[in-house]
C-alpha positions in Angstrom: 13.2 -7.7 -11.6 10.4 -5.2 -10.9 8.5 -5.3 -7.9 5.1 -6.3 -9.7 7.0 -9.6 -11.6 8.6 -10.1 -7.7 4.4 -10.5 -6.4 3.8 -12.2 -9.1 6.2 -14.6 -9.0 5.1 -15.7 -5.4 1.4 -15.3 -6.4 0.4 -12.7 -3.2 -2.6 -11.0 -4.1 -2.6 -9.5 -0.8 0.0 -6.1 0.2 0.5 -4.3 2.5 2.1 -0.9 1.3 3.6 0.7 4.3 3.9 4.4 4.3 2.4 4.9 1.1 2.6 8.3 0.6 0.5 9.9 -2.1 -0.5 6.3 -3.5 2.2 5.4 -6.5 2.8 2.0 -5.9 -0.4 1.3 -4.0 -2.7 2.5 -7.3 -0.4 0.6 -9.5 -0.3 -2.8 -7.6 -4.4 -2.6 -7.4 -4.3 -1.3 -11.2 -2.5 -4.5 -11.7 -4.9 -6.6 -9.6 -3.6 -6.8 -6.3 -5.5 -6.1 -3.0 -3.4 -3.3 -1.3 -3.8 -1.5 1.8 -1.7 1.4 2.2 -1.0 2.9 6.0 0.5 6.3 6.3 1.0 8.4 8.8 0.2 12.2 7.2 -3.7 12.7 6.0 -2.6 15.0 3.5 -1.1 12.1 1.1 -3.6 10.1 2.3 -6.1 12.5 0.5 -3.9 13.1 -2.3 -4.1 9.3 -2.9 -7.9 9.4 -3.0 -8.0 12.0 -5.5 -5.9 10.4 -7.8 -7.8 6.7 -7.1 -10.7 6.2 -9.5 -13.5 3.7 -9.2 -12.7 0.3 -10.0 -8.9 1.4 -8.7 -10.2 2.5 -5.4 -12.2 -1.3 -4.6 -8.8 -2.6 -4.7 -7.3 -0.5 -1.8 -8.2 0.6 1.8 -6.2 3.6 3.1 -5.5 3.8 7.0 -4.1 7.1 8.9 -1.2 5.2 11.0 2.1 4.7 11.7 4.4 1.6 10.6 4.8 1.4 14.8 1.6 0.4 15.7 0.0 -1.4 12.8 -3.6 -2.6 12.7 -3.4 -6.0 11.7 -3.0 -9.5 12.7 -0.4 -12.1 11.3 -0.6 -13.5 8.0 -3.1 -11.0 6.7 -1.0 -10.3 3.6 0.8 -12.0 1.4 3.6 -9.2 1.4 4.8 -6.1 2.8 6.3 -3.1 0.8 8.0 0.5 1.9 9.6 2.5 -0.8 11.4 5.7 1.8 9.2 5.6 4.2 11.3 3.3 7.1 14.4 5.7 7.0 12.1 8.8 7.3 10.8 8.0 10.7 11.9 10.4 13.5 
């Protein structure tokens, strides 16, 4: 099972895509129709991400500069939480 039919399956329309890199599975999941906000903790994917966002992709997302340490939001703001390399990269 994918990780889209996985969301889909338990109907969250909210994710959280921790360390998100350049933006693949953040785009995708808002592509698809999910709300996503991606935290990571280098700008430079951050802007890569935006380059590759287009309009209607980009109302779908928020990007934050941060670290998976010290995130920004309160309990029960998403309906899920995804990290594809980024937990075992920390130093």
């Amino acid at each position: 099972m994918d990780l889209e039919s996985v969301l889909a399956e338990r109907e969250c329309g909210r994710v959280l895509d921790v360390g998100c890199g350049a933006g693949r599975n953040a785009l995708f999941l808002a592509k698809q129709g999910y709300y996503v906000v991606g935290v990571d903790i280098s700008s430079t994917a951050l802007k890569m991400t935006l380059r590759k966002a287009d309009g209607p992709t980009l109302k779908e997302c928020l990007f934050i500069r941060g670290t998976f340490l010290k995130l920004p939001f309160s309990n029960s703001q998403f309906n899920a939480v995804v990290s594809c390399y980024s937990i075992e990269n920390q130093s």
